[in-house]
GUDREN-741788 format. One record per residue (C-alpha): x negated, y, z negated; residue in one letter. Coordinates in Angstrom, 1 decimal. Each point is the difference from the previous one (the first is absolute). Example, Ala and Ser with C-alpha at 12.3 -4.5 7.8 and 13.67 -1.06 7.14 Angstrom:
<atoms>
<atom x="-12.3" y="-4.5" z="-7.8" type="a"/>
<atom x="-1.4" y="3.4" z="0.7" type="s"/>
</atoms>
This chain:
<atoms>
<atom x="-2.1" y="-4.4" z="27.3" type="x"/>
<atom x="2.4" y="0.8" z="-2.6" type="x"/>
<atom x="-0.1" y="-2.6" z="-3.0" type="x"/>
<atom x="1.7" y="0.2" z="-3.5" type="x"/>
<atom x="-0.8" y="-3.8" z="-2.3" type="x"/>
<atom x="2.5" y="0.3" z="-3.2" type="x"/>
<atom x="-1.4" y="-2.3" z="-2.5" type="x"/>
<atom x="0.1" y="-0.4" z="-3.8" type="x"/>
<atom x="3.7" y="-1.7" z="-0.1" type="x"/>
<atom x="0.8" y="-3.0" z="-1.8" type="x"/>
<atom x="1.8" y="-1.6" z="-2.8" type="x"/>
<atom x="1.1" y="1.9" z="-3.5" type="x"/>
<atom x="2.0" y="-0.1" z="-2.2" type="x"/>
<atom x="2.8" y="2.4" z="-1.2" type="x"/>
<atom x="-2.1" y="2.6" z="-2.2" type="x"/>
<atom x="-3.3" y="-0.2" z="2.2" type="x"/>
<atom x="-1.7" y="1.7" z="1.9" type="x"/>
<atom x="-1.6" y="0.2" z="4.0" type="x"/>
<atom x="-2.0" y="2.3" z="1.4" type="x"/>
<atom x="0.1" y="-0.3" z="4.2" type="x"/>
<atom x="-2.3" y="1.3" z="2.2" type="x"/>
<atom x="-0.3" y="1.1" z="3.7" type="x"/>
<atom x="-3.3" y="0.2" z="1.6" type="x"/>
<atom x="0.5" y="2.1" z="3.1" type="x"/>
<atom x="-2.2" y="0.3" z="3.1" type="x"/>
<atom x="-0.3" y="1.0" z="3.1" type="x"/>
<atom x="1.5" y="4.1" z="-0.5" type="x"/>
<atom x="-0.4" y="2.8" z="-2.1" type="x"/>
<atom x="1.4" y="-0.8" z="-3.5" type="x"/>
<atom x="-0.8" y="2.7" z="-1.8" type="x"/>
<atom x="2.4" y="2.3" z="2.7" type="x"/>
<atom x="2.8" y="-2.8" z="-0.3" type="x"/>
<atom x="2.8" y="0.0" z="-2.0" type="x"/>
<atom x="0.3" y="-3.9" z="-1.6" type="x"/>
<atom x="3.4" y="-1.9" z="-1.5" type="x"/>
<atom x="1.3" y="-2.9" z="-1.1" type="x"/>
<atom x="2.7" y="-1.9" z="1.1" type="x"/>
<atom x="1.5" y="-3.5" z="-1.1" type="x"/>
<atom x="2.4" y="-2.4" z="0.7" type="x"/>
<atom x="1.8" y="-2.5" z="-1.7" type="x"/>
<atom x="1.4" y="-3.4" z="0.0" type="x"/>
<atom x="2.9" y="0.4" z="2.6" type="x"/>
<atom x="0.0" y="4.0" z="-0.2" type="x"/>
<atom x="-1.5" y="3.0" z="2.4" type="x"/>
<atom x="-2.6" y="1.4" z="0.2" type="x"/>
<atom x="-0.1" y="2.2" z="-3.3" type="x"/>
<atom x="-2.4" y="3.8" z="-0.7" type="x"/>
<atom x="-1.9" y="0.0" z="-3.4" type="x"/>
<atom x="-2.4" y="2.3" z="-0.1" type="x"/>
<atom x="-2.1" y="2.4" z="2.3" type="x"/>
<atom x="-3.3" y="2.3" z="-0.7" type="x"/>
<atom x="0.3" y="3.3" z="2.0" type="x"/>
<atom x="-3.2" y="1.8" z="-0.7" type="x"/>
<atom x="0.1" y="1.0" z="-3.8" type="x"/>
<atom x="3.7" y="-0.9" z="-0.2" type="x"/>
<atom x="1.4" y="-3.2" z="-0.8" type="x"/>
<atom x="3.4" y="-2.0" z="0.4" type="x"/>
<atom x="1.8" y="-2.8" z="-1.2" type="x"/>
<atom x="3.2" y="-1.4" z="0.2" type="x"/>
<atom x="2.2" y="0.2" z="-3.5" type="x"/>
<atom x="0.1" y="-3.5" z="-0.9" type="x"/>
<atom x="-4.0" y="0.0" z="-0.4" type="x"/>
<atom x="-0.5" y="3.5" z="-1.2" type="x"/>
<atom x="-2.1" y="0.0" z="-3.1" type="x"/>
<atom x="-1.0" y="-3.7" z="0.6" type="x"/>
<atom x="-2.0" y="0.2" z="3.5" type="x"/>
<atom x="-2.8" y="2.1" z="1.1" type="x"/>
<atom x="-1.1" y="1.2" z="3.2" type="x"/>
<atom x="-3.7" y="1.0" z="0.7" type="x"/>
<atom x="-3.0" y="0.0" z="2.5" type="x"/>
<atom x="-3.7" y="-0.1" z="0.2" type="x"/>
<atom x="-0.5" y="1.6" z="3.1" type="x"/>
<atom x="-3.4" y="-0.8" z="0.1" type="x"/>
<atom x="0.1" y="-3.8" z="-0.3" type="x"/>
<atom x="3.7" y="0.3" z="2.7" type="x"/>
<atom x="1.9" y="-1.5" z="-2.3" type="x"/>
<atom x="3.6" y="0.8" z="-1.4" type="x"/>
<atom x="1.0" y="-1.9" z="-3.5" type="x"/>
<atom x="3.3" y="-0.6" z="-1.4" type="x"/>
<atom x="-0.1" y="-0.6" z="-4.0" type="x"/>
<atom x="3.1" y="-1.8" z="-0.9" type="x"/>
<atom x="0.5" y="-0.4" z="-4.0" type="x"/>
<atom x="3.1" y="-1.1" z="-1.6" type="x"/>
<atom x="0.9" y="-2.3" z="3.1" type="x"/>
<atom x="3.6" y="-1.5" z="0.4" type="x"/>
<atom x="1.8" y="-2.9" z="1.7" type="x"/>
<atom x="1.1" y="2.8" z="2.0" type="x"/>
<atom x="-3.3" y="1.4" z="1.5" type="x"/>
<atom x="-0.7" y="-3.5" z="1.7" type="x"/>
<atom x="-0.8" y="0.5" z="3.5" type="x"/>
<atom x="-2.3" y="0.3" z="2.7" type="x"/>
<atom x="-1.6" y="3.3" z="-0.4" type="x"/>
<atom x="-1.7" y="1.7" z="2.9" type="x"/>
<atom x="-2.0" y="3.0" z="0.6" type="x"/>
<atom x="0.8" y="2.2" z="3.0" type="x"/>
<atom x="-1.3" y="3.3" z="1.3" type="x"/>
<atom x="2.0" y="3.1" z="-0.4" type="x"/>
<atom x="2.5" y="1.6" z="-1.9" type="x"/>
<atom x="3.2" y="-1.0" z="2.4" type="x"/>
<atom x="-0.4" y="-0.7" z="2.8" type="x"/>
<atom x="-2.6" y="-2.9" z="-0.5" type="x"/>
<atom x="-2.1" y="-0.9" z="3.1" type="x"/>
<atom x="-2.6" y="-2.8" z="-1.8" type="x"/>
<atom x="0.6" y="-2.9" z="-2.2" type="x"/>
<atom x="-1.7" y="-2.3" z="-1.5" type="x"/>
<atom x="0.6" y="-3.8" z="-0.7" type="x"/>
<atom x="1.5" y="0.0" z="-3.1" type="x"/>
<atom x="-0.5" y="-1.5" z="-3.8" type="x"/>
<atom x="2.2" y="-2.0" z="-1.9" type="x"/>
<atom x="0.6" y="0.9" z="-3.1" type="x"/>
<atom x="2.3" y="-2.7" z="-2.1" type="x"/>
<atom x="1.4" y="0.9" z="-3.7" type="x"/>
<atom x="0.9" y="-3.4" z="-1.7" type="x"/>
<atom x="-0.1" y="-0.9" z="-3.2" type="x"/>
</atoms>
Protein backbone atom coordinates (compact mmCIF):
# COMPACT_ATOMS: atom_id res chain seq x y z
CA UNK A 1 0.00 0.00 0.00
CA UNK A 2 0.83 3.44 -0.80
CA UNK A 3 2.19 5.42 2.34
CA UNK A 4 3.84 8.96 2.62
CA UNK A 5 4.73 10.01 6.91
CA UNK A 6 5.69 13.95 6.71
CA UNK A 7 7.57 14.64 9.85
CA UNK A 8 10.16 17.12 11.02
CA UNK A 9 7.51 20.09 11.69
CA UNK A 10 7.37 22.03 14.72
CA UNK A 11 7.76 25.27 16.44
CA UNK A 12 10.31 28.20 15.23
CA UNK A 13 10.70 31.20 15.25
CA UNK A 14 10.78 33.97 12.62
CA UNK A 15 14.47 33.70 11.20
CA UNK A 16 14.75 29.78 11.69
CA UNK A 17 14.93 27.11 10.05
CA UNK A 18 13.06 23.35 9.43
CA UNK A 19 13.94 20.75 7.41
CA UNK A 20 10.71 18.23 6.65
CA UNK A 21 10.88 14.96 5.55
CA UNK A 22 8.70 12.29 3.74
CA UNK A 23 9.54 8.71 4.04
CA UNK A 24 7.69 7.09 1.15
CA UNK A 25 6.86 3.37 0.80
CA UNK A 26 5.04 1.11 -0.89
CA UNK A 27 5.91 2.42 -4.93
CA UNK A 28 8.67 3.33 -7.00
CA UNK A 29 10.13 6.59 -5.74
CA UNK A 30 12.84 7.04 -7.75
CA UNK A 31 10.19 7.08 -11.06
CA UNK A 32 7.83 9.52 -9.08
CA UNK A 33 7.66 12.98 -9.32
CA UNK A 34 7.31 14.35 -5.38
CA UNK A 35 5.82 18.03 -4.12
CA UNK A 36 4.85 19.94 -1.44
CA UNK A 37 1.85 21.35 -0.58
CA UNK A 38 0.56 23.41 2.52
CA UNK A 39 -2.20 24.84 4.08
CA UNK A 40 -2.82 27.46 6.39
CA UNK A 41 -4.88 28.72 9.15
CA UNK A 42 -8.37 29.28 7.51
CA UNK A 43 -6.81 29.13 3.80
CA UNK A 44 -6.66 26.34 0.78
CA UNK A 45 -4.80 24.18 0.04
CA UNK A 46 -1.60 26.13 -1.20
CA UNK A 47 1.61 24.47 -4.00
CA UNK A 48 5.25 25.23 -2.79
CA UNK A 49 7.53 23.34 -4.28
CA UNK A 50 7.84 20.19 -6.53
CA UNK A 51 11.12 17.95 -7.73
CA UNK A 52 10.54 16.73 -11.37
CA UNK A 53 13.61 14.67 -12.13
CA UNK A 54 16.61 17.13 -12.14
CA UNK A 55 14.33 20.13 -12.24
CA UNK A 56 12.98 21.86 -9.36
CA UNK A 57 10.00 24.28 -8.47
CA UNK A 58 8.90 26.60 -6.00
CA UNK A 59 6.35 28.97 -5.51
CA UNK A 60 7.69 32.85 -5.42
CA UNK A 61 7.14 33.76 -1.94
CA UNK A 62 9.74 30.93 -0.86
CA UNK A 63 12.15 31.16 -3.76
CA UNK A 64 15.65 31.46 -2.49
CA UNK A 65 14.54 30.57 1.03
CA UNK A 66 13.23 26.76 0.62
CA UNK A 67 14.83 23.77 -0.99
CA UNK A 68 13.46 20.80 -2.56
CA UNK A 69 15.50 17.46 -2.67
CA UNK A 70 15.40 13.59 -2.56
CA UNK A 71 17.42 10.65 -1.56
CA UNK A 72 16.00 8.21 -3.61
CA UNK A 73 17.63 5.56 -2.07
CA UNK A 74 16.57 6.01 1.54
CA UNK A 75 12.42 7.13 -0.29
CA UNK A 76 12.52 10.15 1.12
CA UNK A 77 11.73 13.72 -0.17
CA UNK A 78 13.02 16.86 2.20
CA UNK A 79 11.89 20.27 2.25
CA UNK A 80 14.71 22.78 3.73
CA UNK A 81 12.91 25.88 4.87
CA UNK A 82 15.45 28.84 6.02
CA UNK A 83 14.45 32.20 6.63
CA UNK A 84 10.80 31.09 7.87
CA UNK A 85 7.88 33.69 8.30
CA UNK A 86 4.69 34.08 10.17
CA UNK A 87 3.48 33.50 6.77
CA UNK A 88 4.80 29.96 6.02
CA UNK A 89 2.73 28.51 9.06
CA UNK A 90 0.83 25.60 8.01
CA UNK A 91 0.28 22.16 7.65
CA UNK A 92 2.67 21.04 5.10
CA UNK A 93 2.13 17.80 3.23
CA UNK A 94 3.85 15.74 0.78
CA UNK A 95 1.93 14.26 -2.16
CA UNK A 96 2.85 12.27 -5.26
CA UNK A 97 3.01 13.90 -8.63
CA UNK A 98 3.49 17.02 -10.34
CA UNK A 99 -0.46 17.95 -10.75
CA UNK A 100 -2.56 15.88 -10.58
CA UNK A 101 -1.63 14.38 -7.14
CA UNK A 102 -2.97 10.83 -6.44
CA UNK A 103 -1.02 10.11 -2.78
CA UNK A 104 -0.84 12.11 0.31
CA UNK A 105 0.52 11.92 3.30
CA UNK A 106 -0.59 12.98 6.85
CA UNK A 107 0.76 16.10 7.18
CA UNK A 108 3.39 18.15 9.59
CA UNK A 109 2.79 21.26 11.40
CA UNK A 110 5.00 23.63 11.03
CA UNK A 111 4.29 26.87 13.53
CA UNK A 112 6.51 30.22 13.20
CA UNK A 113 6.04 32.18 16.51
CA UNK A 114 8.14 34.17 18.13
Amino acid sequence: EVQLVESGGGLVQPGGSLRLSCAASGFTFSNSYMTWVRQAPGKGLEWVSNIVGSNTYYVDSVKGRFTISRDNAKNTLFLQMNSLKSEDMAVYYCARGAGPYDYWGQGTQVTVSS
